[in-house]
C-alpha positions as CSV (number, residue, x, y, z in Angstrom):
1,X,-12.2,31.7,-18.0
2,X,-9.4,32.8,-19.9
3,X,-5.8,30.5,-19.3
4,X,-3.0,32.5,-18.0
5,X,-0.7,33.0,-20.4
6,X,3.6,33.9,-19.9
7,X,3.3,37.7,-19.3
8,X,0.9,37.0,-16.7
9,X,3.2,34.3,-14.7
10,X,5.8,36.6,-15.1
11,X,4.3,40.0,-13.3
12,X,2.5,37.0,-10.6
13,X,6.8,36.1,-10.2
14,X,8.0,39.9,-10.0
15,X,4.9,41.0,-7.9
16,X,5.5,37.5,-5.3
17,X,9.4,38.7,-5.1
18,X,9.0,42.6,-4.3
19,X,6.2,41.2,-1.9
20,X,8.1,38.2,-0.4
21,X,12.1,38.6,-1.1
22,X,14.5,36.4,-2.9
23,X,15.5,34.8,0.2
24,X,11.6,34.3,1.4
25,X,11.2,33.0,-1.8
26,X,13.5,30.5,-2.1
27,X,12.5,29.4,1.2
28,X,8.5,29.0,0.2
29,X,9.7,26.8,-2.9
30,X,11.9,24.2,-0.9
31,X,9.3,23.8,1.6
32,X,6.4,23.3,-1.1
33,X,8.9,21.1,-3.1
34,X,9.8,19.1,-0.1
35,X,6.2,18.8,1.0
36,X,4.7,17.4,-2.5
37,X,7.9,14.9,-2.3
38,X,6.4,13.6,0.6
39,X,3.2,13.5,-0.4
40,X,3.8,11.3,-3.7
41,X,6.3,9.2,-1.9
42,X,3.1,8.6,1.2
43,X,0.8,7.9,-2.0
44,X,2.8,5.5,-3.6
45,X,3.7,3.7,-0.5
46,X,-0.1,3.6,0.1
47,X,-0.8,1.9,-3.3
48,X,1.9,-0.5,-3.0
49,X,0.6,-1.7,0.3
50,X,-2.8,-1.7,-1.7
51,X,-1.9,-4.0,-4.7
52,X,0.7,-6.3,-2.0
53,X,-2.1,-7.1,0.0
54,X,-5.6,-6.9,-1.8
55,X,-8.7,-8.0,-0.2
56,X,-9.9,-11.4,-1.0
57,X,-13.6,-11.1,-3.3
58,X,-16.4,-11.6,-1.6
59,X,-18.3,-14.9,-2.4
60,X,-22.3,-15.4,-2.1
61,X,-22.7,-18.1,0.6
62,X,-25.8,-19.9,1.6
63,X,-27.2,-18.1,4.8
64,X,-27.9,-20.2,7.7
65,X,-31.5,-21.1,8.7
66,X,-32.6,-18.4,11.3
67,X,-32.9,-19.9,14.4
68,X,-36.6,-19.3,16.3
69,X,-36.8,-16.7,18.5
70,X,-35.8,-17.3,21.7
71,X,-38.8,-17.3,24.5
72,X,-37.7,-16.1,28.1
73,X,-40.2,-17.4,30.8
74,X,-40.9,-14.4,33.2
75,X,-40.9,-16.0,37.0
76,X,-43.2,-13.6,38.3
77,X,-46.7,-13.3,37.2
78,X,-47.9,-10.0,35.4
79,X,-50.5,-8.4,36.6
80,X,-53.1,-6.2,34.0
81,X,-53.2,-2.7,34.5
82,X,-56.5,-1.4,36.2
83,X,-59.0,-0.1,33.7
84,X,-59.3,3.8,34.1
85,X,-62.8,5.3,34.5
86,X,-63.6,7.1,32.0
87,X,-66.5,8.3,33.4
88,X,-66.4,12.3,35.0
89,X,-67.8,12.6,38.0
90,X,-69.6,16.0,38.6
């Protein structure tokens, strides 16, 4: 894809201001200027508090021994299910 060279910014400018109006215009730019201010000024703050407070590295530890699995007594016997006949009865 071709770049876009000066005559073509240039008709893009005259074709945004018959569409928009100077006064539109100038209106569009402040906002979008004011708006990528912001946006830097939120980046950098985000970076600073970043590098001020950086995570201490993780160190390989020795695990603990797994403790055994914990058996629960039930108090109440369990009875077996009764076998189902398998047997049809005609």
């Amino acid at each position: 894809m071709p770049s876009m060279g000066g005559w073509e910014w240039v008709i893009l400018a005259l074709i945004a201001l018959l569409l928009f109006g100077g006064s539109r215009l100038a209106g569009i730019g402040k906002n979008a200027g004011k708006a990528i201010r912001e946006f830097k000024e939120e980046t950098a703050s985000l970076r600073s508090s970043v590098s001020d407070d950086p995570v201490p590295p993780v160190t390989a530890q020795a695990s603990p021994q797994p403790s055994a699995p914990q058996v629960v007594a039930s108090t109440s016997p369990v009875e077996p299910e009764p076998e189902a006949d398998t047997e049809t009865k005609s």
